[in-house]
N, C-alpha and C positions, 0 to 999 in steps of 0.2 A: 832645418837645422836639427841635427843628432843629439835627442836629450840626455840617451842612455851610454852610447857608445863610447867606448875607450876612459868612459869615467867609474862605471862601475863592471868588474872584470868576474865572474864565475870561477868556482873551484869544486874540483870536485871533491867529495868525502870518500872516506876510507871504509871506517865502521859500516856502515848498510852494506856495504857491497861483500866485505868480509862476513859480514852475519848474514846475509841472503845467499852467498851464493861462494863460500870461499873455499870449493876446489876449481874455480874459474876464475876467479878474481883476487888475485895476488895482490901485494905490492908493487911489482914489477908490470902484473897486467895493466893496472888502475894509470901508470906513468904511460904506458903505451897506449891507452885508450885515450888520454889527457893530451897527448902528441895529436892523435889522430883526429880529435875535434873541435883543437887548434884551443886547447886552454891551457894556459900556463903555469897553475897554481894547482896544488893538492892540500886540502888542509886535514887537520886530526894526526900529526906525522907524529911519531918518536922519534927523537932524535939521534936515535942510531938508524934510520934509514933517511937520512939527511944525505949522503953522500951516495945513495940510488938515485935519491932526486935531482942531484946537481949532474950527475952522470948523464941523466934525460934531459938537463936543459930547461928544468922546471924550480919553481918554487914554493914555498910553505908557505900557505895563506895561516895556519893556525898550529902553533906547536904547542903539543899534551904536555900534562904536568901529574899531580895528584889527582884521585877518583873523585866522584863528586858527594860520596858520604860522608869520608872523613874529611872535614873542612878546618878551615880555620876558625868558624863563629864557635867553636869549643878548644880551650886550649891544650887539652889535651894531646890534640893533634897540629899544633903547632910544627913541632919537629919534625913531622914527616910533610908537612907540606910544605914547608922553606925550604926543605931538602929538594924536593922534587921543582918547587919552584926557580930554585938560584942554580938547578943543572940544566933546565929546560931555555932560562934568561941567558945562558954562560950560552949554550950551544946555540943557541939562534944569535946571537949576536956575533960569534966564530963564523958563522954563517951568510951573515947578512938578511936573516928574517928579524919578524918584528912584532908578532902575537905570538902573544903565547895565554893560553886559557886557564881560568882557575874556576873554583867552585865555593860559594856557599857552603854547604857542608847538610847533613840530618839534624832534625832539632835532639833527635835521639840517637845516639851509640853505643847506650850500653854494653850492646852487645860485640862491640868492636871496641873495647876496651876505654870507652869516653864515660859520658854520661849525658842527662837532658839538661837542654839550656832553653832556655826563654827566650823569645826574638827580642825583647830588648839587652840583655846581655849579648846574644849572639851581635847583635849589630856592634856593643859595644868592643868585644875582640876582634870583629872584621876589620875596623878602624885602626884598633891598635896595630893589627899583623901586616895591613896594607901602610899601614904609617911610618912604616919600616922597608918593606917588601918595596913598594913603588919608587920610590926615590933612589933607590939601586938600579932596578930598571930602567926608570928615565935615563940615569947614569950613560945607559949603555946601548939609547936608543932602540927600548923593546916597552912594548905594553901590556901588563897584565889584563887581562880583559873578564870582567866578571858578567856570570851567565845567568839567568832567570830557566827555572826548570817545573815547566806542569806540574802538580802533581794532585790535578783530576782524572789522567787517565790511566787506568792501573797495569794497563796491558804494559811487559816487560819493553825497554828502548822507547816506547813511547809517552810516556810517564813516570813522573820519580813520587810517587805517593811518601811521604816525611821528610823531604827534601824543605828545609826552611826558608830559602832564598827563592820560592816561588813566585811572588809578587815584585813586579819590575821596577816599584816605586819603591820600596824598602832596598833592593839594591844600588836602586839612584840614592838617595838617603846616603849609604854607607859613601859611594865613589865621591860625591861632594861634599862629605866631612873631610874625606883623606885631602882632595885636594892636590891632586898630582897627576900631570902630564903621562905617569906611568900605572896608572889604572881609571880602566875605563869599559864603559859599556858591550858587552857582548848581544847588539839585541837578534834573538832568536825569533822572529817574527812566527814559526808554528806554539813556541813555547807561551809568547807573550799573548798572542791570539786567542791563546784557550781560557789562560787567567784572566787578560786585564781587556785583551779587543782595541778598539777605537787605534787601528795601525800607525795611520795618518798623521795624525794629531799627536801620539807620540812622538813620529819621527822628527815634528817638528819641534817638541818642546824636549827632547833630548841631543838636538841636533850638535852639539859642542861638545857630546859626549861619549858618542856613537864608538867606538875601534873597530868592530868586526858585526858584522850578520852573517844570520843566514837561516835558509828558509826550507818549511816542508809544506807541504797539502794539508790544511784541515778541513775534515777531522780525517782519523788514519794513519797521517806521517807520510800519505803517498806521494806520487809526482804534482805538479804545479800545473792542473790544466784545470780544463771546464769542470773536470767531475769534483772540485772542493771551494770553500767558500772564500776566500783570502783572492782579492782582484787583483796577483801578482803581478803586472803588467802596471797600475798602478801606484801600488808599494814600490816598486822598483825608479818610476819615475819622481815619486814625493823623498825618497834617498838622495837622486840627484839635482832633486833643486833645491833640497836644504845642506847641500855640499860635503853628501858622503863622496870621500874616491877610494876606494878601494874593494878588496874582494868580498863575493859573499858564497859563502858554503852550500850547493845543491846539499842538502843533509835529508832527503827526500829517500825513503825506502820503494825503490820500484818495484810495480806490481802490475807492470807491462810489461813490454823489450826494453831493457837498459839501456841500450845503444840508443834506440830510437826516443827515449823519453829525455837522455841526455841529449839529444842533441835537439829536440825543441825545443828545449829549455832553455838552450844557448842561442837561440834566436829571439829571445826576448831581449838580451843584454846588446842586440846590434841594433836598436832604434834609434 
């Protein structure tokens, strides 16, 4: 019997392939490579290229919103991330998608026009702004999905060093205060693996909380094979027996053949 199949689906990401290799790797390529390897989902979109994707026949595993410095855990940037968030909610639901990502935010902004906040206060405006934020979203059948972000490793994309919402229990924390259908866990199993580890055991004791994953190589951020320490094959099965269905984001920077590392990869998800 099929543990993995047809319950948990691969997506591919945008970002690495645009930052590794983007006069080969378009928009437009990424939907034709996603055809060719027979995966249905693209996640990380803008929602102005929502309608390339429905053109190809494909869907938005994860639609972008705000960056991940300026957050809502300082109120300062309230406004610009409700904005971005209630245009990204508005368009995926037009759509028919149903993630949409948000962030944490820096303990520090000064320099981006905020100021430092303490993680006890930070937690306490995450609550307020999702306390508001999410029950719009449930609204309209979309989930805000909040992320946990390293930031022990300093190298650029693969580490957020000031990023406050590093730790995945302080994020559970915030999403079961709010208490809402319409915010929920983004767990990032490279992210979470560097901070907090023990994969497993999480999955299980977040299992009612989960919206979205998704996964890289540690250490690195590379592909998902023998040369890193995370038992993908594993992880992937402890998702489906604590009853994740849905996609999860290759977010894995290749540093072999893409083609050839995407498409191993997607033979883990037919067990």
């Amino acid at each position: 019997m099929s543990i993995i199949k047809g319950k948990i689906k691969p997506a591919l990401p945008t970002w690495p392939m645009g930052l590794c290799h983007p006069e080969k790797w378009s928009f437009e390529k990424l939907c034709q490579v996603a055809k060719q390897l027979g995966i249905e989902a693209i996640e990380v979109v803008n929602p102005e290229d929502f309608p390339t994707l429905k053109a190809h026949g494909l869907t938005c595993a994860l639609t972008t919103s705000h960056w991940f410095i300026k957050g809502p855990n300082n109120k300062a940037h309230w406004p610009e991330c409700e904005a971005a968030l209630i245009k990204s909610i508005d368009a995926s639901a037009e759509y028919g998608f149903t993630n949409v990502i948000t962030f944490w935010g820096f303990e520090d902004t000064t320099a981006e026009g905020g100021s430092r906040v303490s993680l006890e206060e930070g937690k306490k405006n995450l609550i307020e702004f999702y306390g508001k934020l999410a029950p719009y979203a449930a609204k309209k059948n979309v989930k805000i999905l909040l992320e946990a972000l390293n930031t022990r490793d300093p190298a650029d994309w693969k580490g957020h060093p000031g990023y406050q919402g590093a730790n995945v229990d302080d994020c559970m924390e915030v999403i079961r205060a709010v208490n809402s259908p319409g915010l929920r866990l983004l767990l990032d199993i490279y992210h979470v693996q560097i901070m907090n580890g023990d994969l497993i055991r999480r999955i299980q004791e977040f299992k009612d909380y989960i919206g979205y994953v998704q996964a890289a190589g540690v250490p690195g951020r590379y592909e998902l094979d023998a040369d890193q320490e995370i038992n993908f094959p594993a992880v992937l099965r402890a998702l489906a027996e604590n009853g994740y269905r849905g996609y999860l984001g290759l977010e894995f920077i290749p540093i072999k053949d893409p083609m050839d590392s995407f498409a191993k990869t997607v033979e883990w998800f037919k067990a």
